[in-house]
N, C-alpha and C positions, 0 to 999 in steps of 0.2 A: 158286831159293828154294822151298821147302817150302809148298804149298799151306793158305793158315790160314783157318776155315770166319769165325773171328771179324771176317777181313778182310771176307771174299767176304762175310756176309750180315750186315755192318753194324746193319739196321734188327734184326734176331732176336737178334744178341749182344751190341750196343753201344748200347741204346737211351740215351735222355734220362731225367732224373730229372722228365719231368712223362709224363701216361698219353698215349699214342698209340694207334691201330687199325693193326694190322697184317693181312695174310693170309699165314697160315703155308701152304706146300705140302708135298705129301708125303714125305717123306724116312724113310730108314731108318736103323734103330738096331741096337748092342750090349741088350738090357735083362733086369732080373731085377724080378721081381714078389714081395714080400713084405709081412709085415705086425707093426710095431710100434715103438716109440721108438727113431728114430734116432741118439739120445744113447747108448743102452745098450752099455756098454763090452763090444766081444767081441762084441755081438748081431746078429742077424742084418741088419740094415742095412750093419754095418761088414763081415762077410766077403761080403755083395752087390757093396761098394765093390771087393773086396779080388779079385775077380773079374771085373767090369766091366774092372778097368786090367788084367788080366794076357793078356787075349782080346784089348783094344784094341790092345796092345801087339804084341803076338806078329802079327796082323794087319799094326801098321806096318810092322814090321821084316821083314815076309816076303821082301823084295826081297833079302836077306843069308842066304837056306836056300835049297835046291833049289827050292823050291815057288814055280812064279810066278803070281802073280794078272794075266790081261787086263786091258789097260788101266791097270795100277800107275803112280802118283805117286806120290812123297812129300808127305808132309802131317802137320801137328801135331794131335794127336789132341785134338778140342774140346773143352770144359769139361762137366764133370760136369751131369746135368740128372735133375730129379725131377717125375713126377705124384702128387700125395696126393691123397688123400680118406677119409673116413670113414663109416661107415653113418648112414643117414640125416643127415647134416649136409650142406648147401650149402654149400660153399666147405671150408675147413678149422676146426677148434676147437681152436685154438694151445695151448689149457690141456688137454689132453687127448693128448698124444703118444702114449701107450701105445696108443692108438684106431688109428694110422695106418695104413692102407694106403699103398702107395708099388706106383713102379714106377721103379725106376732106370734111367737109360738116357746110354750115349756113342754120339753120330752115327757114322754109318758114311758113307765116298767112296762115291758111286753105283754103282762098279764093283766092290765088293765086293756077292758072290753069296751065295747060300744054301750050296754048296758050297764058299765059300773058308770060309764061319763055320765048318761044323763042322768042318772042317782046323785050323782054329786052336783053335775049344775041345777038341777030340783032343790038337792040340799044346800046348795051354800046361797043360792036366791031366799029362800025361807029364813036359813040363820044371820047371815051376813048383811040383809035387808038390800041387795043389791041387785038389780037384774043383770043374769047372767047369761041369757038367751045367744047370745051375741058367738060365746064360745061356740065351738067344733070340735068336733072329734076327727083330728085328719091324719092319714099317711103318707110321707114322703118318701122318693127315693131320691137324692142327688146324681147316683154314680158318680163318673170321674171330675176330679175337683182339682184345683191351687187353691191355696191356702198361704196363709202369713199371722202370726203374732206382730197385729198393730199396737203400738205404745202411744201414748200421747191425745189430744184432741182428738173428737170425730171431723171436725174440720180440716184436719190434717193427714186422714186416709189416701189422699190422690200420692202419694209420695210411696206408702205400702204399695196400691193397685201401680205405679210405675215399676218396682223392683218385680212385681210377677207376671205382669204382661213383659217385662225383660225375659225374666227365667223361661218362660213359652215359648218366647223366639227363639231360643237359646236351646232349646230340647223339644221342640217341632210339633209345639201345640199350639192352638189358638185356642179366643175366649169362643164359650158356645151360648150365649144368650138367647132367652124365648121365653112365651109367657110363661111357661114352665120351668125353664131355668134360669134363676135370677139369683143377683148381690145379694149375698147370704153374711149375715153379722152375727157373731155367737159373743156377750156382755159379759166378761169375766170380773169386772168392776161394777159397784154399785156407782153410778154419777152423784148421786146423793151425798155421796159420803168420799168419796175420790177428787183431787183434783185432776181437773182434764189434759194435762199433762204426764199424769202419771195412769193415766185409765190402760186398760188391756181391754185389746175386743181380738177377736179372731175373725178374718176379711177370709171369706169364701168365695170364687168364682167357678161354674160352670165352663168344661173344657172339652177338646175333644181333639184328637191327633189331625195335624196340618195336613 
């Protein structure tokens, strides 16, 4: 069976619909770094998307080309995950999309290398006819985090980030925001195919004891 990140780290993928403390470790990613309304048909968020799965991809399926990666499993490639932020603003300004910074990103298996990445964005630029340059190869570490399983609208997040900025006060954390640590959105729902009422996203904030 096909190694699933959403099994294996439960507490980061599948959290509860009330705010928890987690500690996120360091883990590596797929990611592209850009800036502006993710809604925008065509715009640069959507060929980030359209980039992200073509690299992740080409990566899974390596096991089936010449080219083998040490250490290769099989694995279902995890769910889409975004950091935003905006200048000068704390946290995010939901009415304000065009403001967005982002930085898109799909996890990478541990054993994918800085040289299997650019094998693959080499490779799926030639197969997929897409330039892929744009990808990174990046590592993050979060550390200490709140967390909440959002239901519903992205428009309707402010009401999640109210019940965990409660729970902080409540257990003697504040937010820790910086260019480094930022509103963290992990897409358990395809939008595509979901209505926005019914979507799952998982609302991560940077924290740190009051």
């Amino acid at each position: 069976m096909a190694f699933d990140f959403k099994k294996a780290y439960k507490e980061l993928y599948l959290p509860k619909n009330q705010p928890a403390i987690v500690n996120v470790e360091r883990a590596n990613y797929i990611g592209i770094t850009g800036m502006g309304d993710p809604n925008e048909e065509g715009g640069a968020y959507q060929k980030a998307i359209s980039v992200l799965y073509a690299v992740a991809y080409t990566l899974k399926m390596s096991y089936k080309t010449d080219y083998q990666i040490k250490g290769f499993f099989e694995y279902v490639v995890p769910p889409l995950e975004g950091f935003w932020w905006q200048d000068d603003v704390a946290g995010v300004d939901l009415t304000d999309k065009s403001a967005f910074h982002w930085i898109s990103v799909l996890r990478l298996p541990d054993f994918i290398t800085q040289q299997d990445f650019d094998w693959a964005v080499e490779t799926a630029t030639k197969k997929k006819k897409l330039d892929c340059s744009m990808a990174r190869f990046m590592t993050i570490e979060e550390g200490l985090c709140v967390q909440i399983l959002h239901t519903g609208s992205f428009d309707d997040e402010a009401k999640s980030v109210a019940l965990m900025d409660a729970y902080l006060m409540d257990h003697g954390y504040v937010n820790d925001f910086s260019n480094q640590r930022l509103h963290h959105e992990v897409y358990l729902s395809d939008p595509r195919k979901t209505p926005p009422e019914k979507r799952k996203t998982v609302i991560r904030h940077p924290i740190k004891k009051r």
